[in-house]
C-alpha positions in Angstrom: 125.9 22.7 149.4 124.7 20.7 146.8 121.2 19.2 146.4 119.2 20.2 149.9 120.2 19.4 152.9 123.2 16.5 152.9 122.2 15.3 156.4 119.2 14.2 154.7 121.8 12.0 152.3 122.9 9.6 155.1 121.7 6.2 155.0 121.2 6.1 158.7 117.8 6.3 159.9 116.0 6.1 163.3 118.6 5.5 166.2 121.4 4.8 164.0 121.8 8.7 162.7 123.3 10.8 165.7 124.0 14.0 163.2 121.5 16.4 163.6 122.7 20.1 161.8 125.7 21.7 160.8 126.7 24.2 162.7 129.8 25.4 160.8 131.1 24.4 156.9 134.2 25.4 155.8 136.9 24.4 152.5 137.9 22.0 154.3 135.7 21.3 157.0 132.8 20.8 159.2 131.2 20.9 162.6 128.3 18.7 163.6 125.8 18.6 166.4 125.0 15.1 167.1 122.8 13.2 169.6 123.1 9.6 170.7 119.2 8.6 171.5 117.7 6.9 174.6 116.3 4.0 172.2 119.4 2.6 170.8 120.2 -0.8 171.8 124.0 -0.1 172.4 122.8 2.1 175.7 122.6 0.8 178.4 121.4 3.2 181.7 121.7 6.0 180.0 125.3 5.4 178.4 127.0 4.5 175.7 130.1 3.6 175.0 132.6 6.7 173.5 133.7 4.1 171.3 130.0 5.3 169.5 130.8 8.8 168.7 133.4 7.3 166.2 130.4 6.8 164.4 129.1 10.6 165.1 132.4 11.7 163.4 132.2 9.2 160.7 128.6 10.7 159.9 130.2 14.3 160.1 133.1 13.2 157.5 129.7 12.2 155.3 128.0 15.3 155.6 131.2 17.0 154.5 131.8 15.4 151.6 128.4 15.4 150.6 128.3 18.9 151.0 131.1 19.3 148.3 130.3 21.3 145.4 129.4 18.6 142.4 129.5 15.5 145.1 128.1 13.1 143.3 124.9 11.3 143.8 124.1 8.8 144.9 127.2 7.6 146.8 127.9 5.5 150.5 130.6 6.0 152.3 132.4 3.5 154.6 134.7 4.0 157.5 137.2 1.5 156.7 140.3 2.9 159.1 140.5 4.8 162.6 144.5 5.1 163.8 145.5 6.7 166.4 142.3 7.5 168.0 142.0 8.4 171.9 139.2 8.4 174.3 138.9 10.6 177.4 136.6 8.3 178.7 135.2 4.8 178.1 131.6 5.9 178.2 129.1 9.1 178.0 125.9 9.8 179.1 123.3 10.0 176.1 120.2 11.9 175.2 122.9 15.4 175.2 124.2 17.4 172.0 127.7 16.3 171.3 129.9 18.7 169.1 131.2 16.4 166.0 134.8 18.3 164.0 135.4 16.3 160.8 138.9 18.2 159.1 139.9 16.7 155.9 143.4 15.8 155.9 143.8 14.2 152.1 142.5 12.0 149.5 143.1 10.0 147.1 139.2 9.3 145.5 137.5 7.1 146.5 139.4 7.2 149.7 139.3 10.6 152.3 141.1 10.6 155.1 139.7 12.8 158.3 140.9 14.2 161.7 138.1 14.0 164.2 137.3 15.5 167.1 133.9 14.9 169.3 133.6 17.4 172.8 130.5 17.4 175.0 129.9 20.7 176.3 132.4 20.2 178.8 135.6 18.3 177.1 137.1 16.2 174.6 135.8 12.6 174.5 138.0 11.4 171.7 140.3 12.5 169.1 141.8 10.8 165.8 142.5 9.9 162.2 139.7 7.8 160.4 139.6 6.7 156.3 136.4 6.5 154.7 135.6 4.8 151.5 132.9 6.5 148.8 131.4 4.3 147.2 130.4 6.1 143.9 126.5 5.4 142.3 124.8 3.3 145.2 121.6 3.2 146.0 120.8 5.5 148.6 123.3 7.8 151.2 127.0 9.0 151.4 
């Protein structure tokens, strides 16, 4: 990994960051714990919608390729397509470790295409294909 720790590279601060580690980095690539917190104001009763973990994935994807061996910095990444993505359920509980799988599938720089995966500890909550755009030389985060 280059540079410290790359979760520490995502803009995403406060309630708005749900990756917390990484459990597992391979070539090509990672698994995440992330957390979706009480605070945020998209829960509501202690859920959220699964449409949210997109988001956990998307952070995942970030961590991957700012984990990359020369990644440059500093760059921001975008998600900027999800196709084909499925949800078990409409919404999850919160304040629980969710298990984030970001596998890169291609690229053509700046643009990296993913398949995502997000589980709880008891099943798949959604499945996909989501795009991200780096944007090379910004300010802060991947």
């Amino acid at each position: 990994m280059t540079g410290g720790d790359p979760i520490d590279r995502l803009p995403h601060e406060g309630v708005a960051r749900f990756v917390t580690r990484v459990l597992d980095r391979r070539d090509a690539s990672i698994t995440c714990e992330a957390w979706i917190p009480a605070g945020a104001s998209y829960v509501r009763n202690g859920r959220c919608s699964t449409f949210v973990l997109m988001e956990a994935a998307a952070q995942a994807a970030a961590v991957f390729l700012a984990s990359e061996p020369g990644a440059p910095q500093p760059s921001r990444g975008y998600l900027v397509r999800a196709q084909e993505v499925s949800f078990a359920k409409s919404e999850v509980p919160i304040d629980r470790r969710f298990e984030t799988v970001a596998e890169r599938m291609g690229e053509a720089d700046p643009y990296y295409k993913f398949h995502i995966v997000v589980r709880d500890e008891s099943q798949m909550l959604l499945r996909g294909t989501i795009g991200i755009y780096v944007e090379r030389g910004s300010a802060t985060g991947v």
